[in-house]
N, C-alpha and C positions, 0 to 999 in steps of 0.2 A: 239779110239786109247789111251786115256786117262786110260779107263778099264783095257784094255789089258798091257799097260807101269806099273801099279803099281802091278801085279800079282807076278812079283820078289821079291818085298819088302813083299809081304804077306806070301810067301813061308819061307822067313827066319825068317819072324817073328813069325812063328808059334810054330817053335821049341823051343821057349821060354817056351811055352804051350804046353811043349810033345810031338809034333808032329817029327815023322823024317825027317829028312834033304830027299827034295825034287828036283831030278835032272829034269828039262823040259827046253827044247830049245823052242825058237820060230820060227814056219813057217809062215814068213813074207808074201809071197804070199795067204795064208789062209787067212790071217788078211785082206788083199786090199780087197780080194775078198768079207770078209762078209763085211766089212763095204761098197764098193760099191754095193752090194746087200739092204743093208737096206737103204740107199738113193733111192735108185730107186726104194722102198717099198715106201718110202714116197712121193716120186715124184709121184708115182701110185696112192696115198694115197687124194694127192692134186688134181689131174686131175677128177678122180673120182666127187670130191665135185664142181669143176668146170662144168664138164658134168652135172651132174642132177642139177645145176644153170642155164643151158642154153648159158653159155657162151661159144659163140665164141674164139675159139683160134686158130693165125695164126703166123707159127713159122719163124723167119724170123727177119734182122735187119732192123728197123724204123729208118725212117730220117722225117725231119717237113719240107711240101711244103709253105703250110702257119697256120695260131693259131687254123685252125679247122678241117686241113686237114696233113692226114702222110702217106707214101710211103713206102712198105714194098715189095723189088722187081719191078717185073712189076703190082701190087695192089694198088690202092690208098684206103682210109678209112676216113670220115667223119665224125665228131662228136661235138654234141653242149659242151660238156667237156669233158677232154683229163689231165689223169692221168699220173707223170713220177715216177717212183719207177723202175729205173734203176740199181742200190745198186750204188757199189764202186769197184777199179780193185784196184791188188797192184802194187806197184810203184817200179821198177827197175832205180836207179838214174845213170844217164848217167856220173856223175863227178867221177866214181870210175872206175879205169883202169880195165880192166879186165872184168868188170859184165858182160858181157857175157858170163860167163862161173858157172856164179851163177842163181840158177831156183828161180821161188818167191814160197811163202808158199802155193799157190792153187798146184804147182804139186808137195806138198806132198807127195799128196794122191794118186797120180799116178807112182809111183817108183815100178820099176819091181824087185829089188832089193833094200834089208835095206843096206843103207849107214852103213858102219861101223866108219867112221870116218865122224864126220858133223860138221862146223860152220857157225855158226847163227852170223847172221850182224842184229844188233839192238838189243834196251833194252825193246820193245813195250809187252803186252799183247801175242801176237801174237807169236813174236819171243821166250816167255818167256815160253808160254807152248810147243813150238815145241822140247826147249831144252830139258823140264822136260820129255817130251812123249819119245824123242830119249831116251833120257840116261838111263831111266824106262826101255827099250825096249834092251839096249845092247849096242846102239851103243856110241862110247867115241867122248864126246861133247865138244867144244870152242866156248864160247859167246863173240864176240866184242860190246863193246859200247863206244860210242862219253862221255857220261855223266858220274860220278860219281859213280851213283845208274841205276839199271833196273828201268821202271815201272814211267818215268817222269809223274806226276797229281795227283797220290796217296798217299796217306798218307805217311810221311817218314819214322815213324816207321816199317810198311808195309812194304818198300822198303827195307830198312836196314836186316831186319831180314829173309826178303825172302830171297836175295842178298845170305847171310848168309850158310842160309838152303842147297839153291841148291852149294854152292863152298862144304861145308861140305858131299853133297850125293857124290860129284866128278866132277861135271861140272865146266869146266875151266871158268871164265870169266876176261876179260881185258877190264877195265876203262878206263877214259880219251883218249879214242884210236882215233888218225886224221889220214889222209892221205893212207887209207887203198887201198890196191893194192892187186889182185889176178892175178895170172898166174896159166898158165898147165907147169906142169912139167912130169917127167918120174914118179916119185914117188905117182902123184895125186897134186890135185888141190892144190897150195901154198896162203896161205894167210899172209897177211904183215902189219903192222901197226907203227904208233911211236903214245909215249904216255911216261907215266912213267914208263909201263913196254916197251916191244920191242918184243910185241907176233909174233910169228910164229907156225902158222898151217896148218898141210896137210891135205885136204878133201878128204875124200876114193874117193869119186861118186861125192858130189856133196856142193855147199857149198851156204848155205841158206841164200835169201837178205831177210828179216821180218823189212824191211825198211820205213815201211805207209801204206798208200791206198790213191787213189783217186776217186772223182765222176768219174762215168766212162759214160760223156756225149760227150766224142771227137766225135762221128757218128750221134752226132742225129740233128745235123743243126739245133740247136737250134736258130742261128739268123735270120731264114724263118721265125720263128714264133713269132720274138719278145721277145722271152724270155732274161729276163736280168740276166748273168751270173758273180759274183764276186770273182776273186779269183781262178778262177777254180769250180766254185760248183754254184747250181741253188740258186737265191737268190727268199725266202717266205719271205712269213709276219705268224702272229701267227697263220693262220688261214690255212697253208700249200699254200697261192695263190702265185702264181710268181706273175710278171710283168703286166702279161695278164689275164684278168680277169678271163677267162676260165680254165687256166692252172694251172693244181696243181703240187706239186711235196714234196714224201716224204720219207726218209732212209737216206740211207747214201748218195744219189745224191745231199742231202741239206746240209748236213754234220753239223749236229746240234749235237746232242748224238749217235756216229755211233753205238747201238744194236740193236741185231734182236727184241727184245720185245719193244722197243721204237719205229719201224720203224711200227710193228703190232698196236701199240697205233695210231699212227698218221696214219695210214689208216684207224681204226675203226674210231674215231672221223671224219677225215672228212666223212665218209660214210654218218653216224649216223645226221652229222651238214646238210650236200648237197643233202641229198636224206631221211632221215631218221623223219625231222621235231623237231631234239634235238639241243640244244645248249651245247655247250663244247668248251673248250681250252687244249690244248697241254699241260701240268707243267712238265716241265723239273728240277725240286726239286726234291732230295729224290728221284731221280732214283737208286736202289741196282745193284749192277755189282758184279761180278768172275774172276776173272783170274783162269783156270782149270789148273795151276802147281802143282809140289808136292814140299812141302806142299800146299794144295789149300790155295787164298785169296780169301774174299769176302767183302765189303762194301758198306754203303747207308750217306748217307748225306754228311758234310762237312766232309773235312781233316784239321788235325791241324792247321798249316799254315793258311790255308783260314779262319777257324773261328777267330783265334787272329787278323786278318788282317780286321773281321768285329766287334769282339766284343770285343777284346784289352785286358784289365787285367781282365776281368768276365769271361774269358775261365777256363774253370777248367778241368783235362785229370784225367781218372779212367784209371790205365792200371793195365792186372795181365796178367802174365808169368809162366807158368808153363809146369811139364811133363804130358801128360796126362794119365790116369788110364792104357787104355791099353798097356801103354810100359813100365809099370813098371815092365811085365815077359817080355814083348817080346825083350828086352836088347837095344832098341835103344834110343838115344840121343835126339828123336825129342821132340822138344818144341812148345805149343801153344800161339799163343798171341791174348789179344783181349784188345779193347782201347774204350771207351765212351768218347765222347767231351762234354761237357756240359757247357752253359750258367747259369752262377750262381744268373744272377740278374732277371730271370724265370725259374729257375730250369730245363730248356728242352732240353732235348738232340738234340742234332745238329748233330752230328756225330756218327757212331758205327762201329767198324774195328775190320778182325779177321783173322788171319794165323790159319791152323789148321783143322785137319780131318770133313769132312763135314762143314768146312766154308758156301757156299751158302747156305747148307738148311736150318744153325742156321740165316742167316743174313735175307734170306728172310724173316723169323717171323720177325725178330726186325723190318725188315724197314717198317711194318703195324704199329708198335707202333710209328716210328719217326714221318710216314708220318701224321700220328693222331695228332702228336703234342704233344706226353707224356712226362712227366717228368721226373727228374730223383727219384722222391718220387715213380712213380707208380712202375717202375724197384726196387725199392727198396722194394718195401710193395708186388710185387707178388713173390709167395712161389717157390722156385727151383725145379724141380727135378733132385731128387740124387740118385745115381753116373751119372753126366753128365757133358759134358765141358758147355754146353749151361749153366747150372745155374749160372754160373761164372758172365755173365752180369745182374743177379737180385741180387748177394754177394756182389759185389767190394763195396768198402766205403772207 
């Protein structure tokens, strides 16, 4: 959905470059269709690799009778260790009048019709590319947020200038917004708020809560088996073990680093530790993340804020701003940012941030150099290549 939302901006940007002005609509129903086809390519993809593993698989929701024993229907199942890797569900908050009448972000994907008018409740990750995907895609977007800024934990820079980006593409958003109330009306869904503005929006279809996620362990009787839950969410130690010696649990059910590649780490590890005869720990450091918006972000290490909060006046910030090469015919405005945080009194980068056309595949290179431990001499002393925005974090000085 990400692909298909920026194919408009590509259209008009081509004309920059000769190209003629391109008329295409989008047929929304096409779109569900292949992308729930290529899910279930890779659901296929996955079962596959389970089958020729020999693994039993029994479809069905588990409940815990007691720490070695689970219940799936009339089935019981037996086992000397017992894996929870349930993920996380998202969260519809009962304190906002109306939610009822708002769908959470998994049924998306399931819209038999493009919303033409959408808004998004929250400033999350989450809520943040669904704006960027609709508006890409046609439909006229309104972002509520409680906060200031989208994107609370990341870098402010980040925030700021994404925030930025997407009011400039056309996406409405309203700050500081309390008290938000949704009704049906004749006109379509009414949304309401106070704040320093006094947003009012009509949702065509439907109007998006992108309001969290939670462990999604409400069904599994966890206190049959002892497991000790804090918070809402299973509580581990480093080693993925709950409470009970047997019982592991890892993803978003523990809610440590909710990503899919974090959650894949902390399965192979304990695989690898409990059956495999390695030793390993979990390092939740230097994990690199994406927000898939337009303009994409992506980042690995500290954020400003946190670094001066550990290393105080030795923070030193490299930032450069610029247009980049490609829109200098294509006529548009957009801007790239990228930021290095650096510790001065070890010269090592702590941080690396970046707004800006393939952000994730420049960041994941960096975040092998963070995670190494590099300097900011070695970014300095290796050679760029030119024309690229990537060379930008071996220039700055």
């Amino acid at each position: 959905m990400v692909y298909s939302s920026r194919f408009p901006a590509h259209f008009e940007e081509a004309q920059g470059y000769g190209w003629s002005p391109v008329q295409s609509t989008l047929d929304w129903s096409k779109l569900i269709v292949a992308v729930d086809k290529e899910l279930e390519g890779l659901n296929g993809v996955y079962q596959g690799m389970l089958n020729r593993s020999g693994v039993e698989i029994i479809k069905g929701y588990a409940r815990f009778i007691d720490s070695h024993t689970v219940e799936i229907g009339d089935r019981k199942v037996s086992a000397d260790k017992i894996l929870i890797a349930v993920g996380g569900c998202p969260v519809k908050p009962q304190n906002i009048p109306g939610i009822e009448h708002a769908i959470v972000s998994d049924n998306m994907f399931h819209l038999q019709e493009q919303p033409q008018r959408l808004v998004v409740l929250g400033g999350g990750y989450i809520g943040v590319e669904f704006a960027c995907i609709m508006h890409g895609l046609g439909s006229e977007v309104t972002q509520i947020i409680r906060a200031d800024k989208i994107l609370r934990g990341f870098d402010d820079d980040l925030r700021s200038t994404l925030q930025e980006a997407m009011q400039q593409h056309g996406i409405r958003i309203y700050h500081h917004s309390q008290d938000i109330e949704i009704g049906k009306t004749p006109e379509g869904i009414k949304v309401t708020a106070k704040g320093e503005t006094e947003p009012i929006a009509i949702a065509d279809v439907v109007s998006l809560a992108a309001l969290g996620r939670k462990p999604n362990i409400d069904k599994l009787a966890l206190e049959n088996a002892g497991v000790e839950v804090v918070k809402g969410t299973i509580s581990v130690n480093e080693c993925s073990q709950t409470s009970q010696e047997n019982i592991y649990a890892v993803g978003d059910c523990t809610n440590r680093v909710n990503l899919t590649p974090v959650a894949i780490k902390e399965g192979r590890i304990l695989a690898d530790t409990t059956f495999g005869g390695k030793e390993g720990i979990m390092s939740y450091e230097n994990i690199p993340s994406a927000v898939f918006s337009t303009p994409e972000l992506a980042t690995v290490g500290l954020t400003e804020e946190q670094a001066r909060e550990k290393y105080g006046d030795a923070v030193k910030i490299y930032r450069a701003k610029f247009r980049p090469l490609y829109h200098n015919l294509s006529g548009q405005e957009e801007r790239t940012l990228m930021k290095l945080i650096v510790d001065q009194n070890s010269d090592r980068v702590l941080g690396a941030h970046m707004i800006g056309e393939h952000a994730a595949e420049i960041i994941q290179g960096v975040a092998i150099a963070i995670k190494m431990g590099g300097k900011k001499f070695d970014f300095d002393t290796t050679i760029g290549i030119h024309p690229s925005a990537a060379e930008e974090f071996v220039t700055m000085r």
